[in-house]
N, C-alpha and C positions, 0 to 999 in steps of 0.2 A: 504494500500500500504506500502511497507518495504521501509523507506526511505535508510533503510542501506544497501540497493540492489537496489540501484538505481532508486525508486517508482516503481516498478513491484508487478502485484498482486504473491504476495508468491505461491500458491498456483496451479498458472499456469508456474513452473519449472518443469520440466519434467524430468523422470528417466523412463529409459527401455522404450523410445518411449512415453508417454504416460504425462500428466499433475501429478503433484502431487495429486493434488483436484481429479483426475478421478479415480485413482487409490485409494486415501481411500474409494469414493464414492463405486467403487465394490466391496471393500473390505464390506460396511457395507450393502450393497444388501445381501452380500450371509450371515454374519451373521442376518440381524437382518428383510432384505425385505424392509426397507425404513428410506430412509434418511433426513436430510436436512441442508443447508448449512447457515450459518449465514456470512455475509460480509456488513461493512462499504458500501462500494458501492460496490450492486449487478453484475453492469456491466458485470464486467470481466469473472461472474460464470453463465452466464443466459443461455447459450445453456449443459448443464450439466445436463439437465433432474431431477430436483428435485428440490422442492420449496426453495426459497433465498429469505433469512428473514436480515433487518437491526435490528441493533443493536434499543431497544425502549428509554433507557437511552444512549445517547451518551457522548462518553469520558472515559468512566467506565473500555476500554483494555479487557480483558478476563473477568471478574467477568460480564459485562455488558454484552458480548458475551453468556457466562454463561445465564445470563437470558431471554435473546432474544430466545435461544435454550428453555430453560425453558416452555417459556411462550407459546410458537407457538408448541412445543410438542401434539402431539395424542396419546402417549403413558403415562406409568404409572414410566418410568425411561429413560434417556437420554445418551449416551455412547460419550464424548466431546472429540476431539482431534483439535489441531492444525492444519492450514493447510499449515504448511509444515512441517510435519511428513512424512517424505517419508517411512521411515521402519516400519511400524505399521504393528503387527504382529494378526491374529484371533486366537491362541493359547493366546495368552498373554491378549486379550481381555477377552477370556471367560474365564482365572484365574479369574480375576478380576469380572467379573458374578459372578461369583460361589462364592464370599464371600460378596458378598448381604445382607443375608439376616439378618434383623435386625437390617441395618444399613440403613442413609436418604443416602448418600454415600460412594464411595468407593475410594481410589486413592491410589497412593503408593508416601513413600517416598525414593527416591534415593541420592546416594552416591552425587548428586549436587545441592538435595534439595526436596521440595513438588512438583507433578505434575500433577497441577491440571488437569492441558487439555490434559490427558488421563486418565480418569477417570469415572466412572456413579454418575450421579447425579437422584437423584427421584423427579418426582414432588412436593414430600412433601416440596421440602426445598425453591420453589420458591417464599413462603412470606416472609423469614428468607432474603434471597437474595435480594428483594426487598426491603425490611425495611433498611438492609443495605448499601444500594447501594444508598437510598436517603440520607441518614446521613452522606455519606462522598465517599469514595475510597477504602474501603476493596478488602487487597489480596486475592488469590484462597484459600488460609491455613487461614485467620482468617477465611472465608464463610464453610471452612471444620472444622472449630473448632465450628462454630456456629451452625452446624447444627448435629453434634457429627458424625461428617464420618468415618465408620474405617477406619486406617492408613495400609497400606500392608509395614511388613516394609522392606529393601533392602534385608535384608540375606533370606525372605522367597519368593520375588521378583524372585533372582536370579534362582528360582527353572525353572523359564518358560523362564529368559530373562537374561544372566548369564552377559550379558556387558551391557543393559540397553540401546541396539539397540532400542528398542521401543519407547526414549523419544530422538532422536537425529530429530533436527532440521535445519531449513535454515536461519538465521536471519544477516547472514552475505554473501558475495562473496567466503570466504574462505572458510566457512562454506557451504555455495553450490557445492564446488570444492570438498573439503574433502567426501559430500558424492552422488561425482558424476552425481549434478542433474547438467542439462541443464537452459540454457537461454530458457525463453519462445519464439515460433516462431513469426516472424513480424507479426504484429496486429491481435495474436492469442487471443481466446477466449478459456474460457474453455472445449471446446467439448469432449467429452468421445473418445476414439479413440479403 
């Protein structure tokens, strides 16, 4: 829950009619066929059609998230995003595919920093993840330095994503207004719409 939004699950603001969460959710149907969503508490994401996994190390913020994803993957790579990235773009994801290989992950860094949580992680990296994650509190950038992730860096970024629309978020009221998401509806759940 964003305590900075008033304890609302982030995730169920809505932009263009529709929840945030529902909206990556399709997005990552038509890229990838299936998804799944990680949340502190599932609650608010359980009618959204896809498995809802807690966090297994609690406390951990995104790195922990990280490996919750990690861990409950059926796949051989994991494509991680925020949930609330309302502008996630499938051009800009599949940049970010497409320099794979060779690498345990991929993220880029932007003009406001590392981003991890849009990013592919491989399975390979989730003992690296785990080792560190019980030794203390590793950021998204040491777990990408530990694991030798390439870096995309901004000036090659900008080729797909030229303002870095892909990594704006809702972590604030302002920040929800600036890009137009809604309040979630009275004792809304996340359903797909």
């Amino acid at each position: 829950m964003a305590t900075r939004l008033g304890g609302i699950a982030k995730g169920l603001l809505r932009v263009g009619g529709e929840t945030v969460a529902a909206r990556s959710l399709r997005l990552f149907d038509e890229l990838f066929g299936a998804a799944l969503l990680v949340a502190n508490d599932p609650a608010p994401y359980l009618d959204l059609g896809v498995p809802v996994v807690a966090d297994r190390i609690r406390g951990k913020g995104a790195p922990g998230g990280l490996h919750a994803a990690l861990s409950a993957a059926r796949t051989g790579w994991v494509f991680v995003a925020g949930c609330d990235m309302p502008l996630l773009s499938g051009d800009a994801i599949r940049f970010l595919w497409e320099r794979r290989d060779g690498a345990a992950a991929v993220a880029v860094e932007w003009e406001r920093g590392f981003e991890g949580l849009h990013a592919f992680w491989s399975r390979d990296c989730l003992a690296d993840v785990e080792r560190m994650l019980a030794a203390g509190d590793p950021s998204m950038r040491e777990l990408a330095a530990a694991v030798g992730a390439w870096i995309v860096p901004a000036a090659e970024w900008r080729e797909v994503d030229p303002t870095g629309r892909s990594f704006e978020n809702a972590n604030t009221a302002a920040d929800a207004a600036r890009l137009g998401l809604a309040a979630p509806e009275p004792g809304a759940r996340g359903a797909r719409s």
